[in-house]
N, C-alpha and C positions, 0 to 999 in steps of 0.2 A: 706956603705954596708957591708965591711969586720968588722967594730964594730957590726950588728946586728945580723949576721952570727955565729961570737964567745960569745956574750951573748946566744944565741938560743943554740949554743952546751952545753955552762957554764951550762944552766940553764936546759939539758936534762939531762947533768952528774949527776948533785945533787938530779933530782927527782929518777934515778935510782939508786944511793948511798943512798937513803934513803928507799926507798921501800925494797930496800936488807935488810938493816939495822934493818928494823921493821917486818921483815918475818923470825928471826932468830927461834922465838918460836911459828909458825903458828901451828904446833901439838902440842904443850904442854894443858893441860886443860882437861876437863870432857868432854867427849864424852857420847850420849845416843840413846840408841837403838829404834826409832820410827816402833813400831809394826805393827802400820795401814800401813806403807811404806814397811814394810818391806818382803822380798820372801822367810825367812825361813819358812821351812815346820815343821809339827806340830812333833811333839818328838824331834824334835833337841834340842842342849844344844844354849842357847840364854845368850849370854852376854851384859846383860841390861847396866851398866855399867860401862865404861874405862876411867880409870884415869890416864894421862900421867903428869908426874912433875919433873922439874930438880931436879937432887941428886949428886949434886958436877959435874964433868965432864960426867956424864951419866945419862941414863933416868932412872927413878922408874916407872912403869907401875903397877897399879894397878887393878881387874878385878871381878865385881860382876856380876852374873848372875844365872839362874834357869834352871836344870839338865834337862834331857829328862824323869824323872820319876817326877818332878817337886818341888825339893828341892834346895833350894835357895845354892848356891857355893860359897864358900868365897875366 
């Protein structure tokens, strides 16, 4: 019973050692702004979209979208 006990912990350890492990860059990537879902309202500045990417030990955030007068924003 105590062998099945300590594989059962063994083997919780390492799915959540691994889960950790693979959610280090769950933000990193291309984000995009779905309009039909979305509750802004009409003249606001809508940033279509967000680009997060590692750049050495920090993030680069990149940001496209269309103004309230409806000129695209670089």
């Amino acid at each position: 019973m105590k062998r099945k006990a300590w594989f059962l912990r063994l083997t919780a350890l390492l799915a959540a050692a691994t889960v950790c492990w693979l959610a280090d860059d769950a933000q990193l990537g291309t984000w995009k702004l779905n309009e039909a879902k979305s509750k802004i309202g009409a003249g606001a500045v809508k940033n279509t979209t967000v680009v997060y990417e590692a750049s050495g030990d920090s993030v680069k955030v990149t940001v496209d979208g269309v103004g309230s007068d409806g000129e695209n924003l670089a």
